[in-house]
N, C-alpha and C positions, 0 to 999 in steps of 0.2 A: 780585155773583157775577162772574166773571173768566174768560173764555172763551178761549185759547189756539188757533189755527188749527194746521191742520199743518205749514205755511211759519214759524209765530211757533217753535213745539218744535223746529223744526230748527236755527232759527237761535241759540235758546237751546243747545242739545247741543251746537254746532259750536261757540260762543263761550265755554263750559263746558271744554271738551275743549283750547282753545287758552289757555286760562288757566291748565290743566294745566301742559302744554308751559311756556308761558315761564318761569311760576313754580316752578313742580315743587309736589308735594305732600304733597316729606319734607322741607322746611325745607332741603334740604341747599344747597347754592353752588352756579351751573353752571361747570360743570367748567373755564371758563376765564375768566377777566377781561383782556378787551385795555386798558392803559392810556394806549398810544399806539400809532397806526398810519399817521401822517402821510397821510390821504388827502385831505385838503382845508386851505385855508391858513388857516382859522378855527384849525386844532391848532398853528399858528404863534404864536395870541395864549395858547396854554396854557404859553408856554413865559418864562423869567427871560430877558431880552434884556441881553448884558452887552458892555464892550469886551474884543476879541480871538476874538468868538467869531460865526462870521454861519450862520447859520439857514435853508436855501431846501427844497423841495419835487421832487423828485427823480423821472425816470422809469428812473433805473439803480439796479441792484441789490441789486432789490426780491423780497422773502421772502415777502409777503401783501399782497393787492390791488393798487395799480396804482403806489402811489408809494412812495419813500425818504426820509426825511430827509438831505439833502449837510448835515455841519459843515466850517464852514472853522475849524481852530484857529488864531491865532497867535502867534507866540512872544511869552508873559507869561505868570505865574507858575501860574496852574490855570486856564486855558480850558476851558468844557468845557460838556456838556447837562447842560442845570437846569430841568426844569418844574415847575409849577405842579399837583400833584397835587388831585386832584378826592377821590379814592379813600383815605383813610387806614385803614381798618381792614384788613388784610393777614390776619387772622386766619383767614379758613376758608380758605386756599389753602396749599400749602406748596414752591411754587417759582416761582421769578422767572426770566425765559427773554427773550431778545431777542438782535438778530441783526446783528449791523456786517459791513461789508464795508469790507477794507483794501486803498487800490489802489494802496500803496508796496508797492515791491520789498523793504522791510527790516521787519523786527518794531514793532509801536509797540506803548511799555504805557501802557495807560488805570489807572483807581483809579476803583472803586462806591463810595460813599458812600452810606450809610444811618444817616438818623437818626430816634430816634424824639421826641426832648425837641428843645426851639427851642435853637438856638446851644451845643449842649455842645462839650465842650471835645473834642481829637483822642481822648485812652484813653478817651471817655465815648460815642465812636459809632462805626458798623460800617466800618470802611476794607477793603478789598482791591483788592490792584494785580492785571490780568491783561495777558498780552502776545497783543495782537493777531497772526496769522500773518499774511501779503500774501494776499490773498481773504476768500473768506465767512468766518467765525469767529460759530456759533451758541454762545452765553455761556450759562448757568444756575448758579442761587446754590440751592440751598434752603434754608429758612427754618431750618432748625434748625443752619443755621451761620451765620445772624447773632447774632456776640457783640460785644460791647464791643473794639475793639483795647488797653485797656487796662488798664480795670476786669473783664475778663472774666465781662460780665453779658450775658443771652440781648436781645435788643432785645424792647421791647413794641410786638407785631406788630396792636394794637388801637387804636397811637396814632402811625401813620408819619408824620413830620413832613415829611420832607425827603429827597429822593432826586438824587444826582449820579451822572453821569461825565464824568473829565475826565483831563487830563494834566497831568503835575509839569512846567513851565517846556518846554517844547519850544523848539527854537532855530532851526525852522525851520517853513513854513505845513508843518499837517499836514490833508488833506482824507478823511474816513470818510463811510461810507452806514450809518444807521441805521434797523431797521424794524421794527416787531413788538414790541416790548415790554409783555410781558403775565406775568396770573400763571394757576399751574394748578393742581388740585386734586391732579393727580398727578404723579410724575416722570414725563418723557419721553413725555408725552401732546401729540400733534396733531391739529389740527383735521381 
């Protein structure tokens, strides 16, 4: 027989109750998935380390928490941010949302890459160019506009392989703040 004190039930109901909470108990996704927030340099090692492209931990112009990712690009043919995705099934979320800050005076355009198969070819995975303004520039994609740039097929959001952004050949160093890169279950949902 198993006797329960009144300190042991509470501690039970509290730890009941907080299991609620994290996990929910309709199944559904919490409402936001951060896949990168650069706050400590461990997220440095999540990241594809390449030539032309340098990587640092940033306390300027920062969108959530306390740091930014600085990219230095340099001029070579697509420099750009490449991690290491933890996260491949993209499926119960339906928008992709992150936040650069451009500290030229001129426009720069970046290109998202999305793929969902290893190595396809350009028409076989999601390409889009966007143009940075000089400042903050909050980006969002939803999902039911990634299609194929060429085969014109919707991407399979249950098997994300590979996620970029970068730039087409720049001709000169180009320095962005990156931070916040996350997905949401809604459009135009903040924390």
């Amino acid at each position: 027989m198993v006797f329960y004190t009144m300190g042991n039930l509470i501690k039970i109901f509290c730890l009941t109750i907080l299991s609620f909470y994290l996990l929910g108990c309709d199944n559904k996704p919490v409402r936001e998935y951060v896949l990168f927030d650069f706050e400590t340099p461990s997220e440095l090692d999540q990241l594809h380390w390449s030539c032309h492209t340098m990587y640092s931990l940033s306390e300027k112009h920062i969108t959530h928490g306390s740091k930014s990712l600085q990219l230095d690009l340099y001029p070579a043919h697509y420099p750009g941010f490449s991690p290491i995705l933890k996260k491949r099934d993209w499926s119960a979320y339906k928008v992709l949302a992150f936040d650069i800050y451009n500290p030229q005076k001129i426009e720069v355009p970046i290109t998202v890459r999305i793929d969902d198969k290893k190595y396809p070819e350009y028409k076989d995975r999601y390409n889009k160019s966007f143009v940075l303004q000089p400042g903050m520039n909050h980006l969002t994609i939803p999902f039911n506009s990634l299609i194929t740039s060429g085969t014109v097929r919707k991407l399979d959001l249950k098997s994300i392989s590979n996620f970029l952004i970068f730039m087409a050949g720049p001709k000169k160093k180009i320095v962005l703040y990156m931070d916040y890169i996350r997905m949401a279950t809604e459009y135009g949902w903040q924390p």
